[in-house]
C-alpha positions as CSV (number, residue, x, y, z in Angstrom):
1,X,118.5,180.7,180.7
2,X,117.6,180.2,184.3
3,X,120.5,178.3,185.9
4,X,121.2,177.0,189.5
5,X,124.8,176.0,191.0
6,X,125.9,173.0,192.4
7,X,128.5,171.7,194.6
8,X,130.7,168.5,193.9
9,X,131.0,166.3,196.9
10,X,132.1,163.1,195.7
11,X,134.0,161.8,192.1
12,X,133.9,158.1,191.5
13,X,136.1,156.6,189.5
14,X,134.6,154.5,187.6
15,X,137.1,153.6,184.6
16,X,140.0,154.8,183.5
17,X,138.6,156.8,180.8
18,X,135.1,157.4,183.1
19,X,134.2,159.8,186.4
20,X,131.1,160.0,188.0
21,X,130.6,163.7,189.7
22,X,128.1,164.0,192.5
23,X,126.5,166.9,193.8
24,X,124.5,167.8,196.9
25,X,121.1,168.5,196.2
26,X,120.3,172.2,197.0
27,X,119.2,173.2,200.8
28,X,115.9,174.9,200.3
29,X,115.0,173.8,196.9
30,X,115.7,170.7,195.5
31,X,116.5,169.7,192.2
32,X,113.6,167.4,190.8
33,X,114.6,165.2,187.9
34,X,113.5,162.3,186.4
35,X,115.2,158.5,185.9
36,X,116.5,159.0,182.1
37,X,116.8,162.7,182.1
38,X,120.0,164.5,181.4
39,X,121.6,167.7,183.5
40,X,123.5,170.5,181.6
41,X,126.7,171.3,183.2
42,X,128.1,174.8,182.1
43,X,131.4,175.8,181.9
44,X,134.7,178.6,181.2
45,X,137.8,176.6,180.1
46,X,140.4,179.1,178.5
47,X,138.0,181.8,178.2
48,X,135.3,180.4,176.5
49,X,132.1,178.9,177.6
50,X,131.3,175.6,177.0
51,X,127.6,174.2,177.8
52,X,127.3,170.1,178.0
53,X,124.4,167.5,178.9
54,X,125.4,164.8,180.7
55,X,122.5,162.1,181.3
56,X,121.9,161.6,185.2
57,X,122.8,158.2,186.4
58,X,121.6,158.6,190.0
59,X,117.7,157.7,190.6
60,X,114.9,160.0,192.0
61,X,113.9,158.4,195.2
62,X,116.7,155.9,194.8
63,X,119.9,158.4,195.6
64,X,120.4,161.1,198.2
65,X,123.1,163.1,195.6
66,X,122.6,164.3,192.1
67,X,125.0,162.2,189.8
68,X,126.2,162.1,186.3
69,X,128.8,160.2,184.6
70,X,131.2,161.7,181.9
71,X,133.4,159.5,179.7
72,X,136.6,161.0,177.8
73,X,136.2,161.5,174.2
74,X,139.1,162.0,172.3
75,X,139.5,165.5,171.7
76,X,136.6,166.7,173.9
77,X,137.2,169.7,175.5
78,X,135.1,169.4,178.4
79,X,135.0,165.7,178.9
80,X,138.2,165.7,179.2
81,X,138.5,168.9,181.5
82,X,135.8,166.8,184.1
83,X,138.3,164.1,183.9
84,X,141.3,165.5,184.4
85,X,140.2,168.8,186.6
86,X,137.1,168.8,188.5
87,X,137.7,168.7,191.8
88,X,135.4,168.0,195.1
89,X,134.3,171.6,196.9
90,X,134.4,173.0,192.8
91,X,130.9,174.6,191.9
92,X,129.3,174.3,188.8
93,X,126.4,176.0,187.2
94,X,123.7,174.2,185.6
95,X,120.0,174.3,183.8
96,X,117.2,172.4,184.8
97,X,117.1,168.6,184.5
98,X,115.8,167.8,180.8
99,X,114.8,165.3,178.5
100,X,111.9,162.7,177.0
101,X,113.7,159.5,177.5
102,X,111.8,158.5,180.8
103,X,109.1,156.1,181.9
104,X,105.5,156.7,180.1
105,X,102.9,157.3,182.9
106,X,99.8,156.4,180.8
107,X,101.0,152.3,180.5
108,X,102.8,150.3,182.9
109,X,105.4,147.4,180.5
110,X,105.8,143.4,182.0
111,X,108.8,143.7,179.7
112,X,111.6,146.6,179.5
113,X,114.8,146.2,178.0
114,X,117.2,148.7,178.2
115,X,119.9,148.6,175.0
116,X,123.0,150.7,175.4
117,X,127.3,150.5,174.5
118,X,129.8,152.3,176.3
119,X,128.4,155.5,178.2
120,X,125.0,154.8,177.1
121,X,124.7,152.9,180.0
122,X,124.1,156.2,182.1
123,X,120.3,156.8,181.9
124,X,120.0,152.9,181.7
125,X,121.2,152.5,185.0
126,X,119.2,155.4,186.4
127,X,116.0,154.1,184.7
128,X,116.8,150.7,186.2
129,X,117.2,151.5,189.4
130,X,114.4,153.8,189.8
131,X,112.3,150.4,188.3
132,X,113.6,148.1,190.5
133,X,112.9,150.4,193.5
134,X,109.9,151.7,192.8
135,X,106.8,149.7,195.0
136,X,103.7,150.5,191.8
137,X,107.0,148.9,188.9
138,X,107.5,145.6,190.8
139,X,105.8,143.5,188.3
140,X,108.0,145.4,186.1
141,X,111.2,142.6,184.7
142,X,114.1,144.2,183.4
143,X,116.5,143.3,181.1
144,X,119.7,145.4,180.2
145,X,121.4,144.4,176.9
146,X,125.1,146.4,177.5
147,X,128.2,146.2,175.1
148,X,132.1,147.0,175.2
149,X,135.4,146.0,174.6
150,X,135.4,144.2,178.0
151,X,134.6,144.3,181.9
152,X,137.7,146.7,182.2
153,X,135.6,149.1,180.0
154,X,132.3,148.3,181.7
155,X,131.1,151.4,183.2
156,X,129.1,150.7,186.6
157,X,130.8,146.9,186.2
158,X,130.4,146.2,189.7
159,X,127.1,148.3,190.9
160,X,125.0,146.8,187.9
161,X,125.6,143.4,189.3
162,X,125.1,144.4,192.9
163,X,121.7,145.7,191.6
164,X,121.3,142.3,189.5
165,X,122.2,140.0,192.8
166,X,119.5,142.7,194.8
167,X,117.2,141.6,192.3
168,X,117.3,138.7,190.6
169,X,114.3,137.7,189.9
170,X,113.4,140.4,187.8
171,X,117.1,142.0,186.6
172,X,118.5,140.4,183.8
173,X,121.8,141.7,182.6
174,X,123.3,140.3,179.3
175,X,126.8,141.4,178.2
176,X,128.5,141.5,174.6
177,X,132.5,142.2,174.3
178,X,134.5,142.7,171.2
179,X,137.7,142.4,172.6
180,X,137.0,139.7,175.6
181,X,140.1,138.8,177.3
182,X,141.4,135.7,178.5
183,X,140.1,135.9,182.0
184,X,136.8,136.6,180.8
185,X,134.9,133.2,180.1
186,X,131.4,132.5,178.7
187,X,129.4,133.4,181.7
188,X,130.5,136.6,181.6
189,X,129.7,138.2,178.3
190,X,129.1,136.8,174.9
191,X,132.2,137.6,172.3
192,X,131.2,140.4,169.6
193,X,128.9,143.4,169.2
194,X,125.4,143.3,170.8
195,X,123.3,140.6,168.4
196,X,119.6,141.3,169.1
197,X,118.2,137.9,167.8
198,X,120.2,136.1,170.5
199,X,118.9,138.5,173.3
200,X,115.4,138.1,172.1
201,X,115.6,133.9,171.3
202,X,114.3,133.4,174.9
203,X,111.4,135.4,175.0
204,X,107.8,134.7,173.0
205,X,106.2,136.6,170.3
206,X,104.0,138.1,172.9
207,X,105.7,139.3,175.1
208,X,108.4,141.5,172.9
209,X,105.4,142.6,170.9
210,X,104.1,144.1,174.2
211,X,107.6,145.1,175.5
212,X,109.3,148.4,175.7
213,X,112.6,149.3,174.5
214,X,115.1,151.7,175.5
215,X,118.3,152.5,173.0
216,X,121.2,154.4,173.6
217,X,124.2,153.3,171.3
218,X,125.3,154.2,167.5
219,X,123.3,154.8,165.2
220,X,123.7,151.3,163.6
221,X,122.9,149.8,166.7
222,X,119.7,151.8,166.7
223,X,118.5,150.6,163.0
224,X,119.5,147.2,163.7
225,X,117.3,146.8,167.2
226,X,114.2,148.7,165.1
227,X,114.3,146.7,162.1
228,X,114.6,143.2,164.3
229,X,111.5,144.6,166.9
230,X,109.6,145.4,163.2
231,X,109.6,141.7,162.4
232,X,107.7,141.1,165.9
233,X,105.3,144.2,164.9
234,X,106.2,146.2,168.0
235,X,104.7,149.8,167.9
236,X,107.2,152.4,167.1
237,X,105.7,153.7,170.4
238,X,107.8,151.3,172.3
239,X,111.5,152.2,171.1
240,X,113.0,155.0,172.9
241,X,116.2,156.1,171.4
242,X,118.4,158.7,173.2
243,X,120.6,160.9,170.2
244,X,123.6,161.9,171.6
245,X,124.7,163.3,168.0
246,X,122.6,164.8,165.3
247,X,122.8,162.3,162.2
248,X,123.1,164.8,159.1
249,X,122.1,163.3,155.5
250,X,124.5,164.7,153.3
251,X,121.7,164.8,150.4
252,X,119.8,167.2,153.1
253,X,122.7,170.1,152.4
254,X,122.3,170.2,148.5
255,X,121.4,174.1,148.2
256,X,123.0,175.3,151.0
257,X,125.7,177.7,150.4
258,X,128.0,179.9,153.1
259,X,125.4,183.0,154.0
260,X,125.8,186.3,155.8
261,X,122.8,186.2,158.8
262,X,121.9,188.5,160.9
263,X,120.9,188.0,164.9
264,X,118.7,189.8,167.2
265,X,120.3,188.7,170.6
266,X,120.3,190.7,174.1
267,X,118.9,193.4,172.2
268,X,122.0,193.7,170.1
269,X,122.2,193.1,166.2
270,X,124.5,191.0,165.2
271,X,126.0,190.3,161.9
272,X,127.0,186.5,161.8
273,X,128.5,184.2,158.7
274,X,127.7,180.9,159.2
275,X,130.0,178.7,156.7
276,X,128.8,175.7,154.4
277,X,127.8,172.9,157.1
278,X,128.1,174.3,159.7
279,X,124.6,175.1,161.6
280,X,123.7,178.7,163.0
281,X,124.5,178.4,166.5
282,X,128.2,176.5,165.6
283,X,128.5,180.1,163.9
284,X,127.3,181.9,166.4
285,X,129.6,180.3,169.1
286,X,132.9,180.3,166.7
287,X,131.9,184.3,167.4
288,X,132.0,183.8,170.6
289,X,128.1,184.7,170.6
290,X,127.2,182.8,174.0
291,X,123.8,181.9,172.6
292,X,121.5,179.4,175.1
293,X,121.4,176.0,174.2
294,X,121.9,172.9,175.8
295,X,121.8,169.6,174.0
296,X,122.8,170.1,170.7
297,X,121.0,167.6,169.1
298,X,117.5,169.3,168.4
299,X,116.0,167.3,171.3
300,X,115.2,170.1,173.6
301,X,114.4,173.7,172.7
302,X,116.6,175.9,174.8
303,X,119.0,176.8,171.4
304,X,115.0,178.0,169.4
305,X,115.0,181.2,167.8
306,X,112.7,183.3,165.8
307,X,112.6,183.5,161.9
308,X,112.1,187.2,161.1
309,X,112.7,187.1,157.8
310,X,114.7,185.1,155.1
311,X,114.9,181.1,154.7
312,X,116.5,178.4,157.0
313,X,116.1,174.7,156.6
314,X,116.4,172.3,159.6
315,X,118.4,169.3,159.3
316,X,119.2,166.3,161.3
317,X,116.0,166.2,163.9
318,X,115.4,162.4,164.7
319,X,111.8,163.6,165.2
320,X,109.3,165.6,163.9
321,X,109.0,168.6,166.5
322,X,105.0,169.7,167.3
323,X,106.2,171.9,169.7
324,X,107.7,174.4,167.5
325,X,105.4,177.6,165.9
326,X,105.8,177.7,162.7
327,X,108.4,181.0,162.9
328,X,110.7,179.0,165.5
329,X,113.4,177.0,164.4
330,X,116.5,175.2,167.0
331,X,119.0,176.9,165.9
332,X,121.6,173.6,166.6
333,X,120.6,172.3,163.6
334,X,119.1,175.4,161.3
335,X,121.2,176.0,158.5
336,X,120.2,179.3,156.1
337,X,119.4,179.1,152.9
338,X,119.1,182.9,151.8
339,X,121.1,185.8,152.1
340,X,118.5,188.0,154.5
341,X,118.0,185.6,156.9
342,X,117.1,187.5,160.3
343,X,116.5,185.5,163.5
344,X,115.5,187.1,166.9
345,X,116.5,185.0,170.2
């Protein structure tokens, strides 16, 4: 894995649960990236490495500092090490900017609307603002769709609607709370989860059939914005989902027992069991095998490895992967279904 190093010059605060860590672009070699895109951060908490995407919410062209925003989960290691530890002056190593869920070059869309709850609002608000700054996208309108609990929770709260005053003409913003409170009246958001048929009401057959849709929510949230855009017959072309989790069919794992593998890594052989469930590189880095990957979700191709012999099964990809020989497999969600299963990286 090539990886660069980056220095933290600025932490926003942006919730309570929310920090925004911004790094100064490299001297002689900038970092290029694109609005959408995610950047890996790499890390040794208590020994261990620990290798997380974050998607960028700073804007090519738009921002002078590299930025991405990190939400607590509960239990999260590293989310909650950012949080609680990171501090300006720290350096952190990284891999190169990554990711699909970007502008198309080969169409330009009258129409975007950007779909996201809770942190997915991260490459939303990059995407945005590249849009809105961008001279060749100003017949571009834009219209984010974002859900919480309320404007408390609201990551970028107050920047979004700077942004939305900037441009009003062409930045609509429509929230949805499911725990509005009492301050919070009708102009601000409307009480309960996002509720696409309301969103969509205002606008004509045509022009969400010839829109283009960016989703980055749960998975329910996902199905229910394809199946409503399916009624106005737009191409599946159009909807852009970004898969922060891999969504394992528990029909997909009938078969697959607890094997014995073996690994050809840093020209060392490894003997490796990977337990009922669990994928190959889970395995690998219960071990403490420091395999490279990155996002975890079988949306990039840093974690692929090469099927010697034996016979794995991939499970979860959101996608069909052309990119992929026919002996390469990601490992992040390659589960083994024999007992001689031997995999070079």
């Amino acid at each position: 894995m090539n990886t660069y190093t980056l220095k933290v010059v600025e932490i926003k605060r942006e919730t309570s649960d929310t920090v925004t860590l911004c790094f100064k672009q490299p001297g002689l070699k900038k970092i290029k990236y694109q609005a959408g895109q995610y950047l890996t951060l790499i890390f040794r908490i208590n020994g261990r490495r620990y290798i997380r995407p974050y998607s960028f919410s700073s804007a090519p062209n738009v921002d002078s500092l590299l930025e991405v925003t990190v939400k607590k989960v509960p239990s999260g290691i590293v989310s909650n090490y950012i949080n609680n530890s990171i501090s300006i002056d720290d350096v952190i190593e990284v891999l190169k900017p990554m990711g699909d869920f970007v502008l198309p070059t080969e169409k330009k869309y009258k129409n975007i609307f950007f779909w996201g709850v809770g942190s997915g609002v991260t490459p939303l608000f990059s995407l945005a603002k590249f849009i809105l700054n961008e001279d060749i996208l100003k017949e571009c309108n834009v219209h984010l769709i974002y859900g919480n609990h309320n404007i408390g929770s609201s990551i970028f709260w107050n920047p979004l609607h700077t942004l939305q005053e900037e441009n009003s003409d062409r930045f609509e913003i429509t929230h949805f709370h499911t725990r509005s409170e009492l301050s919070e009246n009708a102009n601000m958001s409307i009480k309960g989860r996002i509720q696409p048929d309301i969103v969509l009401a205002s606008y004509s057959t045509k022009q969400i059939k010839d829109s283009l849709h960016y989703i980055c929510g749960p998975i329910d949230l996902k199905r229910n914005i394809k199946k409503i855009l399916s009624t106005y017959n737009v191409d599946e072309s159009q909807i852009l989902s970004e898969d922060f989790e891999l969504v394992k069919d528990p029909k997909e794992f009938i078969g697959i027992r607890t094997q014995r593998i073996t690994l050809d890594f840093n020209n060392e052989v490894i003997e490796c069991e990977v337990e009922e469930g669990k994928s190959i590189l889970e395995a690998a880095l219960d071990m403490d095998i420091e395999l490279p990957y990155s996002c975890q979700t079988g949306n990039c191709n840093t974690c692929a490895g090469k099927l010697i012999k034996g016979k794995v099964k991939m499970i979860g990809l959101s996608e069909k992967r052309d990119d992929l020989l026919n002996d390469e497999f990601l490992l992040c969600c390659t589960h083994p279904l024999t007992d001689d299963v031997y995999i070079k990286i």
